[in-house]
DOLUMMI-378482 format. One record per atom (N, C-alpha, C): residue number from 1; residue in one letter; atom name; x, y, z. Coordinates in steps of 0.05 Angstrom, whole numbers, m for minus. Layout:
<atoms>
ATOM    i  aa  at       u       v       w
ATOM  NUM   A  CA       X       Y       Z
...
</atoms>
This chain:
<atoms>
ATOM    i  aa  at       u       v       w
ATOM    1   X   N    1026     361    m807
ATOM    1   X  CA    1007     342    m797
ATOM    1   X   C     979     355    m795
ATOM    2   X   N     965     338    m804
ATOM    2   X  CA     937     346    m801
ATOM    2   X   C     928     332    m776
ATOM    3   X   N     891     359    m768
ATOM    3   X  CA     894     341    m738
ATOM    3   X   C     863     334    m750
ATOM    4   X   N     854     307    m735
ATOM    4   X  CA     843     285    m748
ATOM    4   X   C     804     310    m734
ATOM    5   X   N     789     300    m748
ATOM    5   X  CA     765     320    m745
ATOM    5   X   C     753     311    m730
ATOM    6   X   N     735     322    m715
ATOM    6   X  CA     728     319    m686
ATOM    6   X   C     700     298    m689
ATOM    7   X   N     700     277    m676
ATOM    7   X  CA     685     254    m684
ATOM    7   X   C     654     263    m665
ATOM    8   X   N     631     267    m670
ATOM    8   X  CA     609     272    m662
ATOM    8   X   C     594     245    m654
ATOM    9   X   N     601     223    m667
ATOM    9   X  CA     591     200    m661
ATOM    9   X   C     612     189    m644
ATOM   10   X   N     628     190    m643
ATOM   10   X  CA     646     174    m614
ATOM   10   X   C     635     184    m590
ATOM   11   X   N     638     211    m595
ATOM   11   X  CA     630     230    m567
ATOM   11   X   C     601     230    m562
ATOM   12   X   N     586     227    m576
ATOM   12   X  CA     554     216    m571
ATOM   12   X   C     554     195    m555
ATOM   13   X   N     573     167    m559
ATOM   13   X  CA     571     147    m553
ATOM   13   X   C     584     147    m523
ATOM   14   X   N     604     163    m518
ATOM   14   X  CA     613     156    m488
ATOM   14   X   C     590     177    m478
ATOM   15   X   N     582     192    m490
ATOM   15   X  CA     561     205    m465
ATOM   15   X   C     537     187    m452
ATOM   16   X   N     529     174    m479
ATOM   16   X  CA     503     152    m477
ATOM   16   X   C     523     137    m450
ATOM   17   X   N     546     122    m462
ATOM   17   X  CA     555     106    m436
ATOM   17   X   C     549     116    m406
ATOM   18   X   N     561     144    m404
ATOM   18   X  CA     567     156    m375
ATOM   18   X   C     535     164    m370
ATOM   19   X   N     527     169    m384
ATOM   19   X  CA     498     176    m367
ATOM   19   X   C     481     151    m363
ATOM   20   X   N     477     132    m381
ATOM   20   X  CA     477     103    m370
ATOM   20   X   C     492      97    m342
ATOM   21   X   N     505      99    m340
ATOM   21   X  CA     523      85    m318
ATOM   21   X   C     516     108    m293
ATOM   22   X   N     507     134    m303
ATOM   22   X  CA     506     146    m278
ATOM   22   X   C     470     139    m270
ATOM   23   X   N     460     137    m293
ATOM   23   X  CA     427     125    m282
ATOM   23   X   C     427     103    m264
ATOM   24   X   N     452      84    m270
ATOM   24   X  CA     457      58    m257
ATOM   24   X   C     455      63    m233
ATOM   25   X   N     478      73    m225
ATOM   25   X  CA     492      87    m193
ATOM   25   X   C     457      98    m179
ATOM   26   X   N     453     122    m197
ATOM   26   X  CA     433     131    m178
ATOM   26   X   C     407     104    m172
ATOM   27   X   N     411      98    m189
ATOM   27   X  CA     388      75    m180
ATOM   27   X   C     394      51    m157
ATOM   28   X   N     421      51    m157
ATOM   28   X  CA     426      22    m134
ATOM   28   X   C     437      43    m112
ATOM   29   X   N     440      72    m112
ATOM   29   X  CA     429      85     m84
ATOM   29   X   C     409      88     m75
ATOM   30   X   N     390      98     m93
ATOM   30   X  CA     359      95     m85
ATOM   30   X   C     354      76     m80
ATOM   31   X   N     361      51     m83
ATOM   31   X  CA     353      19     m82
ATOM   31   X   C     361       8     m61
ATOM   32   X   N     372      18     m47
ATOM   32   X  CA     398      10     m18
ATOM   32   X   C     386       0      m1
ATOM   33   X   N     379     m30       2
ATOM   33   X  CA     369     m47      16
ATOM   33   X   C     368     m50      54
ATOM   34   X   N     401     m30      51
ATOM   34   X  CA     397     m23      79
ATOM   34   X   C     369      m6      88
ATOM   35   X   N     369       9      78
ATOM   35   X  CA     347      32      79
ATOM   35   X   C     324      24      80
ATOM   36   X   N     312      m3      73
ATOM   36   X  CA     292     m20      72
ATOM   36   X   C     278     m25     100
ATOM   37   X   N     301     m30     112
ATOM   37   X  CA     297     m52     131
ATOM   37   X   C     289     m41     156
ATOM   38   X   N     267     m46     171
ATOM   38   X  CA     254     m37     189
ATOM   38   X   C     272     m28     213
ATOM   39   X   N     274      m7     229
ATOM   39   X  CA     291     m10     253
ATOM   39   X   C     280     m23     282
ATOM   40   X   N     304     m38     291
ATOM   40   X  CA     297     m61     313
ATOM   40   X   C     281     m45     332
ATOM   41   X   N     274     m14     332
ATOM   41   X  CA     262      m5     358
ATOM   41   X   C     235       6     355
ATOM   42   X   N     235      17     321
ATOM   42   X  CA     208       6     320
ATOM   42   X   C     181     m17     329
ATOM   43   X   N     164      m1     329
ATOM   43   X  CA     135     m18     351
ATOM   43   X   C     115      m6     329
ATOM   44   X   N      95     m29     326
ATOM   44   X  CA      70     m29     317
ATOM   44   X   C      48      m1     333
ATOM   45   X   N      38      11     317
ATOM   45   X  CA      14      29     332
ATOM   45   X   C       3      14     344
ATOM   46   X   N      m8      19     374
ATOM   46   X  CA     m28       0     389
ATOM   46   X   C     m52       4     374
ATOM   47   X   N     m71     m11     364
ATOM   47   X  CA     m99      m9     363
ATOM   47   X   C    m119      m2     386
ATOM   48   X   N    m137      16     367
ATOM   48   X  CA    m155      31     386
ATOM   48   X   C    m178      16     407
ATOM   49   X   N    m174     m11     421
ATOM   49   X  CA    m205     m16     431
ATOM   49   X   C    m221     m38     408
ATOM   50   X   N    m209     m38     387
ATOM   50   X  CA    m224     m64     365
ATOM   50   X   C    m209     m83     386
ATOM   51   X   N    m215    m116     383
ATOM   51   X  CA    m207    m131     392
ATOM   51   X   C    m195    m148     361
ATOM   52   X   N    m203    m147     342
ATOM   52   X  CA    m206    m156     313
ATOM   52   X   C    m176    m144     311
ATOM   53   X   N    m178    m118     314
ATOM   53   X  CA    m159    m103     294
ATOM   53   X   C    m129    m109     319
ATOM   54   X   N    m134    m120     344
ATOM   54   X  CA    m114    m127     368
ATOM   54   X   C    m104    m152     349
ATOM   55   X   N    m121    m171     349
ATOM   55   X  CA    m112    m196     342
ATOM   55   X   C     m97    m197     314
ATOM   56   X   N    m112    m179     289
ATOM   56   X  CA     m93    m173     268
ATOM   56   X   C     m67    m162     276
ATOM   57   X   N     m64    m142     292
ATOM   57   X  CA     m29    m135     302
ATOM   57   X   C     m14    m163     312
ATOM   58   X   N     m30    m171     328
ATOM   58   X  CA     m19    m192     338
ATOM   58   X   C       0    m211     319
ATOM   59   X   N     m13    m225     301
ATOM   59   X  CA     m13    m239     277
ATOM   59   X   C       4    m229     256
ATOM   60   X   N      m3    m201     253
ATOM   60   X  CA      20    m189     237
ATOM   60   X   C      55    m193     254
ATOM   61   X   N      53    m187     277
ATOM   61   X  CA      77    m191     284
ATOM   61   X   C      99    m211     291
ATOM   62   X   N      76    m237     289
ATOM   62   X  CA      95    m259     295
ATOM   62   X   C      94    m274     275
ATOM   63   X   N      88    m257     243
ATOM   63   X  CA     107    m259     218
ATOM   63   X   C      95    m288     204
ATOM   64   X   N     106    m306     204
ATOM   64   X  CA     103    m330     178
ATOM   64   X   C      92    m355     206
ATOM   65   X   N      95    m347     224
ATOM   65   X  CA      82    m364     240
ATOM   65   X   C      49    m364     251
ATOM   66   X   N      33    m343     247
ATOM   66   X  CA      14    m337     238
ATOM   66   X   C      m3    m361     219
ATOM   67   X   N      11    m368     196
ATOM   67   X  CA      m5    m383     180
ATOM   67   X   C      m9    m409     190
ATOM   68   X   N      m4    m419     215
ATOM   68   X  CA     m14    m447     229
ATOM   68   X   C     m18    m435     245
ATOM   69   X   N     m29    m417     264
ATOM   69   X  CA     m48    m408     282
ATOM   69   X   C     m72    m401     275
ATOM   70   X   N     m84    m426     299
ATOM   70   X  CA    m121    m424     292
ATOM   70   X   C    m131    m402     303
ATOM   71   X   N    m129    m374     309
ATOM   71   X  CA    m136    m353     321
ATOM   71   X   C    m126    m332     296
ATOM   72   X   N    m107    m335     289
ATOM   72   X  CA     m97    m313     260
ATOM   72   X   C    m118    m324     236
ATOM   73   X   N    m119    m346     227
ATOM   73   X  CA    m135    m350     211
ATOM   73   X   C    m172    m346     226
ATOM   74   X   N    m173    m353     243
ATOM   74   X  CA    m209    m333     244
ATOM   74   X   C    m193    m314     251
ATOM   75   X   N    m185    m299     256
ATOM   75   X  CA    m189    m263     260
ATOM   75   X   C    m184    m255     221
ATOM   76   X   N    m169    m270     210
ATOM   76   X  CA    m172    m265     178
ATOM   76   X   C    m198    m266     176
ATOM   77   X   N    m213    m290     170
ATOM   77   X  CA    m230    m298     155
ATOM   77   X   C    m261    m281     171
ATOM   78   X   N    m257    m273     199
ATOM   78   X  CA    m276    m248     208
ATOM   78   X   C    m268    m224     180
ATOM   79   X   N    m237    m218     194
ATOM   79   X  CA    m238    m192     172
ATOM   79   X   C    m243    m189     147
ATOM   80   X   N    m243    m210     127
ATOM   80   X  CA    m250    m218     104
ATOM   80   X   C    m278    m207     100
ATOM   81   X   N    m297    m225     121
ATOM   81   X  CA    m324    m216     126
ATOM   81   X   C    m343    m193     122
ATOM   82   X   N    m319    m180     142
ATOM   82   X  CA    m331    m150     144
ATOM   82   X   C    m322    m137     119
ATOM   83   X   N    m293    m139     109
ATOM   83   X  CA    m290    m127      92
ATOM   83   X   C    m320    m125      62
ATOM   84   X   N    m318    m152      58
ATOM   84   X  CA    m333    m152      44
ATOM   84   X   C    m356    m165      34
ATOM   85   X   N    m368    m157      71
ATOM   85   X  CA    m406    m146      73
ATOM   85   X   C    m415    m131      65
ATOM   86   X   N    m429    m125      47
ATOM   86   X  CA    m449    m104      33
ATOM   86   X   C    m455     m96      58
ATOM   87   X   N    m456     m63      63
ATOM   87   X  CA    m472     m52      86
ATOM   87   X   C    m476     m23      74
ATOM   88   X   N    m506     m13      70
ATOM   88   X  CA    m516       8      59
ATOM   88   X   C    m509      23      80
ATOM   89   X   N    m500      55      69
ATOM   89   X  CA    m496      75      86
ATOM   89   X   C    m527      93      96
ATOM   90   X   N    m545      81      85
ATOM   90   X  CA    m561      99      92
ATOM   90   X   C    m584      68     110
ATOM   91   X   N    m592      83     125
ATOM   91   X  CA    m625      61     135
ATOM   91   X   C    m638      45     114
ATOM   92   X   N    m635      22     117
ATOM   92   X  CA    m651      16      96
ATOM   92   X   C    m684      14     102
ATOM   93   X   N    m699      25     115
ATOM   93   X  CA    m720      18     126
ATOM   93   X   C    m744      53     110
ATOM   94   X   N    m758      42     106
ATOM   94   X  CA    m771      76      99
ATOM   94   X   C    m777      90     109
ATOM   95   X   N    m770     114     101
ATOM   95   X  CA    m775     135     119
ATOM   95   X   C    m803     156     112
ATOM   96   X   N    m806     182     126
ATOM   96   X  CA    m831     186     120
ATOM   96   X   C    m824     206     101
ATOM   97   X   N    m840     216      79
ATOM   97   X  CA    m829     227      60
ATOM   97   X   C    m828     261      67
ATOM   98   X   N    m814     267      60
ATOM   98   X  CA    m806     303      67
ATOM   98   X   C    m831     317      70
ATOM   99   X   N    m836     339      87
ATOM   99   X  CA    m853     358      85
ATOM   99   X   C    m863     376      65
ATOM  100   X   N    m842     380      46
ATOM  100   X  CA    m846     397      15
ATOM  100   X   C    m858     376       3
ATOM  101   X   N    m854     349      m5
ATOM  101   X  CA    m868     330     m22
ATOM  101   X   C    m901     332     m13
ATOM  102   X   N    m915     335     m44
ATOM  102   X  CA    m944     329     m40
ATOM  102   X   C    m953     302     m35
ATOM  103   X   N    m968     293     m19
ATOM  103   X  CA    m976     271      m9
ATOM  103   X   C    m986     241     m34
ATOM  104   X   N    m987     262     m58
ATOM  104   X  CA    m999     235     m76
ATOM  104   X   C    m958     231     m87
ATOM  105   X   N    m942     243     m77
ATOM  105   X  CA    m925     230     m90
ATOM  105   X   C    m901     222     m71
ATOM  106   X   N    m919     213     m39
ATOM  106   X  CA    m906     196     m22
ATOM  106   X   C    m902     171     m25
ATOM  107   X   N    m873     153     m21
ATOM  107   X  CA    m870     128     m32
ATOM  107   X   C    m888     109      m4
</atoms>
């Protein structure tokens, strides 16, 4: 009897399988939905003294009910605001021009 020659493409193919299937696994452990989920004794950081950033906690925490409260929506539409007010970091007002600058080339 002859013994049959050692197949390089079968054995390619269950490896592709098992390492497939082991990418699977690792991925729906990493994925583990328990692990997600917030624990019941967790608490929000208090905010520092903003009254804005009180009322955003606030709003954040009582979830989907938020979006028909007339107090969540202005404390949004404040923060919106601020977010995005142009506000220069520097004075905008002129200042006097440096002591090294010569005087004919003060603005």
């Amino acid at each position: 009897m002859r013994a049959r020659p050692l197949e390089i493409a079968a054995l390619a193919r269950v490896a592709g399988f098992v390492l497939v299937a082991a990418a699977i696994i690792a991925a729906a452990v990493q994925l583990d939905p328990r692990k997600a989920e917030p624990s019941p004794n967790g608490t929000l950081p208090a905010p520092t003294g903003d009254p804005l950033a009180a009322e955003l906690a606030r709003c954040q925490a009582i979830g989907m009910a938020a979006q028909n409260d007339a107090a969540c929506a202005k404390a949004w539409a404040e923060n919106r605001r601020r977010f995005f007010t142009y506000r220069p970091a520097y004075d905008a007002a002129p200042k006097a021009a440096p002591p090294w600058l010569p005087k004919s080339e003060e603005r």
